[in-house]
C-alpha positions in Angstrom: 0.0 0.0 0.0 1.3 3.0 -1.1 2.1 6.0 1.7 0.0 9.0 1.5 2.3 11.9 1.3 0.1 14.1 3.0 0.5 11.9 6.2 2.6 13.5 8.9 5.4 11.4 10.3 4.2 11.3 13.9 0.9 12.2 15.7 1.0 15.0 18.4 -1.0 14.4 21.1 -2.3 16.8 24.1 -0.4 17.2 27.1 -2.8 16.8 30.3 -2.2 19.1 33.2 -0.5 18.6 36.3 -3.4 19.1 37.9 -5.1 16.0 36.7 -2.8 13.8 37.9 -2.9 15.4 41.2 -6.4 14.9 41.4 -6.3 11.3 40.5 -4.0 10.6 43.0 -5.8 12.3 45.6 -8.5 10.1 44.7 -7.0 7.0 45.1 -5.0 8.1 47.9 -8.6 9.2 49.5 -10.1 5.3 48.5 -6.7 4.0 50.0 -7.4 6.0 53.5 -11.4 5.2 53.5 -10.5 1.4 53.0 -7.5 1.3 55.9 -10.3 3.3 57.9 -13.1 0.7 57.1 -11.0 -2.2 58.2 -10.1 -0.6 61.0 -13.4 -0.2 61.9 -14.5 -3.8 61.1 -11.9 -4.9 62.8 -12.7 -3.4 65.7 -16.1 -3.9 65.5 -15.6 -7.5 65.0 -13.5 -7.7 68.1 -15.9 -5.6 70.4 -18.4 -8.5 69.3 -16.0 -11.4 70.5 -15.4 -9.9 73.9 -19.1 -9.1 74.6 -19.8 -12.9 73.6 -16.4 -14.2 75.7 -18.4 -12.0 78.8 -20.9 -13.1 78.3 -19.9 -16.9 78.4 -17.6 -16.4 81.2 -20.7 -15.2 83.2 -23.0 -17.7 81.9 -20.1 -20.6 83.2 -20.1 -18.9 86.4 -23.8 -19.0 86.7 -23.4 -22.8 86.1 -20.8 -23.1 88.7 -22.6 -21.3 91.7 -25.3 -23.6 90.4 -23.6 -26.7 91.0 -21.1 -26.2 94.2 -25.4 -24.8 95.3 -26.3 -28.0 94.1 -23.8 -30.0 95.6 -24.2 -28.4 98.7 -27.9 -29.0 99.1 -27.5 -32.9 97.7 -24.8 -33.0 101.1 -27.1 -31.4 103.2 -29.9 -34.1 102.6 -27.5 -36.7 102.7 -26.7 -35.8 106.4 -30.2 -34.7 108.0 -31.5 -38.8 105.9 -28.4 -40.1 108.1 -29.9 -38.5 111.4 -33.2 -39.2 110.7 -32.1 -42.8 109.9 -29.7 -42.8 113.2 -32.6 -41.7 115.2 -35.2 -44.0 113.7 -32.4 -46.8 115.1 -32.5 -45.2 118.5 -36.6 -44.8 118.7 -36.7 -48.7 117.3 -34.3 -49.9 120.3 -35.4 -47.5 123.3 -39.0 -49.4 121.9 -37.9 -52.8 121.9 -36.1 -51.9 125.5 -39.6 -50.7 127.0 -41.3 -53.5 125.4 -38.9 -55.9 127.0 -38.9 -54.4 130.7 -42.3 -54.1 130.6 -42.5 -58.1 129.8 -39.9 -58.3 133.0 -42.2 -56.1 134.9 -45.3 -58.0 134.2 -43.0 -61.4 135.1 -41.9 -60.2 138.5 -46.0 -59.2 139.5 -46.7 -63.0 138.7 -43.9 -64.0 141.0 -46.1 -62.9 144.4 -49.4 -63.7 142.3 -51.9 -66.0 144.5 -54.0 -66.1 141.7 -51.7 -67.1 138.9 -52.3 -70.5 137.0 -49.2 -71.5 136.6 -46.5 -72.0 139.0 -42.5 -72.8 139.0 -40.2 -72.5 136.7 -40.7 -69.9 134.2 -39.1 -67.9 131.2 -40.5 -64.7 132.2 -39.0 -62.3 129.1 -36.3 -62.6 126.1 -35.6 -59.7 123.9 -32.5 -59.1 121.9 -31.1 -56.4 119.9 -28.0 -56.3 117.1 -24.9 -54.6 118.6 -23.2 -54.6 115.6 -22.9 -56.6 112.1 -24.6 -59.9 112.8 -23.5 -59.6 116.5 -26.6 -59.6 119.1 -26.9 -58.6 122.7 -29.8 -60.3 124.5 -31.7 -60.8 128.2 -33.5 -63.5 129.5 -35.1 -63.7 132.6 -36.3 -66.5 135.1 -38.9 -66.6 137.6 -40.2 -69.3 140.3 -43.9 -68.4 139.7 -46.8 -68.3 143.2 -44.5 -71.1 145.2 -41.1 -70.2 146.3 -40.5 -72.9 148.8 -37.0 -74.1 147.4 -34.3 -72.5 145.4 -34.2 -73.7 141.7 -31.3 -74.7 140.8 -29.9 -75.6 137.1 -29.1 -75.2 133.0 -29.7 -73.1 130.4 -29.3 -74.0 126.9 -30.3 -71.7 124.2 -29.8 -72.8 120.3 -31.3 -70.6 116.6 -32.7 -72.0 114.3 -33.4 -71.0 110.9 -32.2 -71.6 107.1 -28.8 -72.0 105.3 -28.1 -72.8 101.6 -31.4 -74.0 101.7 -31.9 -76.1 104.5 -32.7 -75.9 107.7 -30.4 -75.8 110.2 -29.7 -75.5 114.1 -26.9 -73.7 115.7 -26.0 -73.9 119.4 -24.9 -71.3 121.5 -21.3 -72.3 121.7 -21.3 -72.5 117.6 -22.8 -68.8 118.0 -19.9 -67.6 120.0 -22.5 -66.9 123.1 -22.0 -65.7 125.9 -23.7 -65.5 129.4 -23.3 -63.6 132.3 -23.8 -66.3 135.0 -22.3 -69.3 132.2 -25.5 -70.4 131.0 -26.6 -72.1 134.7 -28.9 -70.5 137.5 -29.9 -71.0 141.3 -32.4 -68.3 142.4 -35.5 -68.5 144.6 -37.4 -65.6 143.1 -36.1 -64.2 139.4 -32.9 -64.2 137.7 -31.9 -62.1 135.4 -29.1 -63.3 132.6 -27.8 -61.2 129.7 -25.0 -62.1 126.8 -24.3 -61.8 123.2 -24.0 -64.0 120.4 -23.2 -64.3 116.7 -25.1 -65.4 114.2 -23.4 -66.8 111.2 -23.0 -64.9 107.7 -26.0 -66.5 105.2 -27.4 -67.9 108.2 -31.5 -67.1 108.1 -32.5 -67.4 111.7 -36.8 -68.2 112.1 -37.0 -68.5 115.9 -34.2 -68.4 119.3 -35.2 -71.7 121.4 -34.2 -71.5 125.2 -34.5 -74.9 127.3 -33.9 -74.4 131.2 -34.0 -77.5 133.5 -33.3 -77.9 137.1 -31.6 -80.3 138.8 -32.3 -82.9 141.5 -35.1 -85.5 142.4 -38.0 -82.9 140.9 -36.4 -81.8 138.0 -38.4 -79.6 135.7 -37.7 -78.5 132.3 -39.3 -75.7 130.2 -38.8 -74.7 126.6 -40.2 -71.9 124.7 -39.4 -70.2 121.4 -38.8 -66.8 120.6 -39.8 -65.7 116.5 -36.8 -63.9 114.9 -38.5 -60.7 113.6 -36.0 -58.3 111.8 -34.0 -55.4 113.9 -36.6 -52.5 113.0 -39.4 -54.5 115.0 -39.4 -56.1 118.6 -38.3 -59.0 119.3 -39.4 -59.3 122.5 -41.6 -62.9 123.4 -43.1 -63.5 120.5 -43.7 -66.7 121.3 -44.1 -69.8 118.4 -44.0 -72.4 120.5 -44.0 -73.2 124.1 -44.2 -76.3 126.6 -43.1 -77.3 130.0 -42.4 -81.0 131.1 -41.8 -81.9 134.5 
């Protein structure tokens, strides 16, 4: 293609001001500032959010943690008035079974000086026990000579549990039991006596009812047993009486 000659060999532009590139870089110097000042403020505003939220969790936690140790507290507070209540329930439940079994004792010694009572001689007037501690029981039997005293009575006791084991029933005496008695399981009296111990009764051993034999010695001897239901600790176990005979 052929030049035109009337074609200059270079193209003059127009030279822009100073002032417009001043003005454009004002402008992006003025976009530069607003967007540092907007992240600034984000920023801040963002981290103004997170510690009102961490305050806010940090109380809530607290809140929990009064409400627990209160908690805790008031779960101790009923454990320890249920063990009173319990402990004193215990003390009612033997001071009953004691007054049950002295008033047995006291009805025993008016039937000593009786005219009027039916039967006479050798008697188990009263037997009560209570647990002293695991499986070990504290007892107290008494003995009268009922409307005739003439002669001193003189003789053995023998006192024996039965009840059930593996299944079976079964018999233990009192030395198996551990027992012990305060005048060594023998008597001589004229009016009462009075005879306390302990014993032991077996682990897995079911006891149903304490027999007590006592027999006297010498050309009239007399014998009388008598069995005493086993009714559990929170009851009284004072003569309940299954079964009772006297031979002579």
């Amino acid at each position: 293609m052929a030049k035109d000659p009337n074609q200059p060999d270079y193209i003059i532009r127009k030279r822009r001001s100073g002032t417009w590139y001043w003005a454009w870089a004002l402008v992006i110097l003025f976009l530069l500032v607003a967007a540092m000042i907007f992240g600034y403020w984000l920023n801040k505003r963002q981290h103004g959010m997170s510690v009102t939220v961490q305050e806010r969790f940090d109380e809530l936690q607290e809140r929990l943690t009064e409400a627990e140790a209160g908690q805790t507290h008031w779960q101790q507070q009923y454990q320890i008035e249920h063990e009173i209540t319990q402990q004193l329930k215990t003390e009612l439940d033997k001071l009953h079974r004691q007054k049950r079994g002295l008033e047995k004792e006291r009805e025993a010694l008016q039937r000593i000086f009786d005219p009027d009572a039916v039967d006479s001689g050798l008697q188990i007037a009263s037997m009560y026990w209570e647990e002293a501690q695991s499986n070990v029981f504290q007892y107290r039997l008494m003995l009268i000579q009922a409307k005739r005293q003439s002669d001193s009575l003189k003789g053995n006791i023998k006192i024996s549990i039965v009840g059930e084991e593996a299944g079976e029933r079964k018999s233990y005496d009192f030395d198996a039991l551990n027992g012990t008695d305060s005048q060594n399981g023998k008597f001589d009296f004229t009016y009462v006596s009075s005879h306390t111990g302990s014993f032991e009764v077996p682990d897995g051993f079911k006891p149903s009812f304490i027999r007590v034999v006592v027999a006297t010695a010498g050309r009239n001897a007399q014998s009388v047993l008598q069995d005493f239901t086993w009714k559990p600790i929170n009851s009284s176990n004072e003569v309940d009486v299954t079964n009772a005979k006297e031979q002579t």
